[in-house]
C-alpha positions as CSV (number, residue, x, y, z in Angstrom):
1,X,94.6,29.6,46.1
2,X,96.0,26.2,45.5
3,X,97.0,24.3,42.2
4,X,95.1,22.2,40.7
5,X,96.1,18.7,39.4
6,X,95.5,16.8,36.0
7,X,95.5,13.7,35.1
8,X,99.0,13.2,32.5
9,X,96.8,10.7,30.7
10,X,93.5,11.5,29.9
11,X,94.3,15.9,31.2
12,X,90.7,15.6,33.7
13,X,91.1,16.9,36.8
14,X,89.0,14.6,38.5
15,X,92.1,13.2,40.4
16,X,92.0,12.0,44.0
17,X,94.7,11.7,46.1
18,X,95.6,7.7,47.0
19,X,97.5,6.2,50.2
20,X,101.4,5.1,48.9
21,X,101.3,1.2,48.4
22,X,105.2,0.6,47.5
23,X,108.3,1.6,49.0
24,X,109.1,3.5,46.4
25,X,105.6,5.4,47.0
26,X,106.6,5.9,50.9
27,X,109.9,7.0,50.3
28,X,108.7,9.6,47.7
29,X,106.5,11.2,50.7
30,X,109.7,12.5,52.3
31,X,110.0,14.3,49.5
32,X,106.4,16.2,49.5
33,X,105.8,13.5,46.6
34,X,102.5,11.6,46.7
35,X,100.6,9.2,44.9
36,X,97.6,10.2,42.8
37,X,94.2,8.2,40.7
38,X,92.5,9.6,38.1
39,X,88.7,8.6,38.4
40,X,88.2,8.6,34.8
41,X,90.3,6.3,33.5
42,X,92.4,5.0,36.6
43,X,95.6,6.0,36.2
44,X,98.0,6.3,39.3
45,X,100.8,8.5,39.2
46,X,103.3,10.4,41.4
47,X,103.3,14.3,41.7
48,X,104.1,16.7,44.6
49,X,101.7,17.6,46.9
50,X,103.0,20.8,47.9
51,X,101.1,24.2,47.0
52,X,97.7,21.5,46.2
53,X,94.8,23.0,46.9
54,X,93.6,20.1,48.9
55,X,90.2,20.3,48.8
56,X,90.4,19.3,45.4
57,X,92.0,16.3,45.8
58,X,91.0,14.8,48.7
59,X,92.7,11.3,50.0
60,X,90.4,8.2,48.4
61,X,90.6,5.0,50.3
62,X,88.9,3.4,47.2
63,X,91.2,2.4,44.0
64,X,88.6,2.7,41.7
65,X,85.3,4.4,40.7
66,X,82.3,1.7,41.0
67,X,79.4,1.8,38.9
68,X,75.8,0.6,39.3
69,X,74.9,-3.1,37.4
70,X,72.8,-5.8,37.6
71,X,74.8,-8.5,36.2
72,X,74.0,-12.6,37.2
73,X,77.3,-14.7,37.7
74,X,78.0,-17.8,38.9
75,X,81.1,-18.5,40.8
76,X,83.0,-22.0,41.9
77,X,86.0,-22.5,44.0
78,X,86.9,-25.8,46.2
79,X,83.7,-27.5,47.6
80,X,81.7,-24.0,46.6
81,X,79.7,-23.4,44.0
82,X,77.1,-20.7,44.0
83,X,75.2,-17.8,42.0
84,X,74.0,-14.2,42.5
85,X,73.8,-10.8,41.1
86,X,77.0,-8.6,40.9
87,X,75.6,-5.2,42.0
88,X,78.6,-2.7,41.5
89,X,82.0,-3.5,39.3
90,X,84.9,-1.4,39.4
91,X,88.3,-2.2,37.5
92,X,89.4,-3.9,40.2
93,X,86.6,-4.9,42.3
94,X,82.2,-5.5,42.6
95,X,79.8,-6.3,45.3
96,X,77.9,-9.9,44.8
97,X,74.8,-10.4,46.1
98,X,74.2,-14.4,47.0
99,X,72.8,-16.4,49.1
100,X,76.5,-18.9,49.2
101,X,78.1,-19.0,52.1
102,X,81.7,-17.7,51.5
103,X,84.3,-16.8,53.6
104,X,87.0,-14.2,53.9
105,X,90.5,-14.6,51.4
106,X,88.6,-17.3,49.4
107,X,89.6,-17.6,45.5
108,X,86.6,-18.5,43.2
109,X,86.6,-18.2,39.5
110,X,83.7,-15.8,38.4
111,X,81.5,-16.0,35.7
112,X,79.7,-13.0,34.3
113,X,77.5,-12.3,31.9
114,X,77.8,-9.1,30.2
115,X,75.8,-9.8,27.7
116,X,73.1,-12.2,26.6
117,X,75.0,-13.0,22.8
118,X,78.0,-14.0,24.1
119,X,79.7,-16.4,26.2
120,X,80.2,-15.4,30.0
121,X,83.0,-13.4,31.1
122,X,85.7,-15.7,33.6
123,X,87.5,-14.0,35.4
124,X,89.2,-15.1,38.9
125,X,88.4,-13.0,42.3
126,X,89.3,-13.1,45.6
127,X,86.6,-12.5,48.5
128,X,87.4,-9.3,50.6
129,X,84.7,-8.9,53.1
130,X,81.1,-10.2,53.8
131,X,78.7,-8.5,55.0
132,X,74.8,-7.7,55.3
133,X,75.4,-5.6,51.7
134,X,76.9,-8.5,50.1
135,X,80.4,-10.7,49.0
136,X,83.0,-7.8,48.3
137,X,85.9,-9.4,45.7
138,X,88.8,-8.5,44.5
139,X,89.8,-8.9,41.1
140,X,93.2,-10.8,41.3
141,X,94.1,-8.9,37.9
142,X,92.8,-5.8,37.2
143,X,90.3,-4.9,34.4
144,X,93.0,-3.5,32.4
145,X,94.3,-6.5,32.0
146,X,91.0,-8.2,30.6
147,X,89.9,-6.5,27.6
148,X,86.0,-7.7,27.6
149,X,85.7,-6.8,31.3
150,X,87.4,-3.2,30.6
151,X,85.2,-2.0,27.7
152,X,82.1,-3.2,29.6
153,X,83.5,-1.0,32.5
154,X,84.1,2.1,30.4
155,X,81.2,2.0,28.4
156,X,79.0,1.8,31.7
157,X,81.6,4.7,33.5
158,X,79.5,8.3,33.5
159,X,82.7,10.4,32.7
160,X,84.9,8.0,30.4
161,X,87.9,8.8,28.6
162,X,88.0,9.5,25.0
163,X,88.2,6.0,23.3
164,X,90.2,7.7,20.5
165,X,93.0,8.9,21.9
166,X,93.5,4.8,23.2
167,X,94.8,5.5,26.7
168,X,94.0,2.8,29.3
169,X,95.7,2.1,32.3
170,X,97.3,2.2,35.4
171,X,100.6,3.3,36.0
172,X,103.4,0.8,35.9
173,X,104.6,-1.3,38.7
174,X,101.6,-0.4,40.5
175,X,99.6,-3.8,40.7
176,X,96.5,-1.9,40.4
């Protein structure tokens, strides 16, 4: 039987294995050395793979864990200005439904609402895909990095950390 990993952070062991994104990450896979996300509370880290019982950890092609919302936002960039329903936010990403026509690598400055008693939430966003499902954006910084945006997420995430012991994060250097 395999180890099993934990998260140095938060100490769940609801880690999945990620794809290396630097060349510091690549050149640590000679070494049996992967990256690894924790699903709880996102951090990335580097540990060796070797021994892992790998059913465990299985690779993730997503960065983060998306949750289920029904948000309204507006959104502008250039000529485009346009409105919908964010249906699922992650730290780093969310699925807009709109009617807008948007295009592929477009910037727009997002404007959620998170709540009806305060002011909505700007945040900027690149547009990854489009498709029947809806506008898939990017975050061009990551929730961790906006504190509003972050406690909405974690207070919405099924397994979050323990707001006591103040971790948050990613790892470093990993632009994630």
């Amino acid at each position: 039987m395999g180890r099993i990993l934990s998260c140095p952070w938060c100490q769940k062991d609801s880690i999945m294995r990620s794809h290396p994104q630097s060349a510091r990450e690549h050149l640590a896979s000679f070494l049996f050395v992967a990256p690894f996300r924790c699903t709880s509370c996102s951090h990335r880290f580097l540990a060796s793979h070797l021994w892992l019982d790998h059913s465990t950890h299985p690779i993730d092609r997503r960065e983060h864990l998306r949750i289920p919302v029904r948000l309204y936002l507006s959104f502008s960039g250039g000529k485009v200005r346009g409105e919908g329903t964010v249906l699922d936010l992650s730290m780093g990403a969310g699925i807009i439904k709109s009617g807008t026509q948007v295009h592929t690598d477009e910037i727009f400055y997002l404007q959620l609402s998170l709540d009806d008693h305060e002011l909505p939430l700007e945040v900027a966003a690149m547009v990854r895909s489009v498709s029947a499902r809806g506008i898939a954006f990017k975050f061009l910084r990551t929730a961790q990095e906006n504190k509003r945006l972050l406690a909405f997420v974690q207070a919405k995430t099924p397994d979050q950390l323990d707001k006591s012991s103040g971790k948050i994060g990613v790892a470093a250097g990993t632009g994630r």
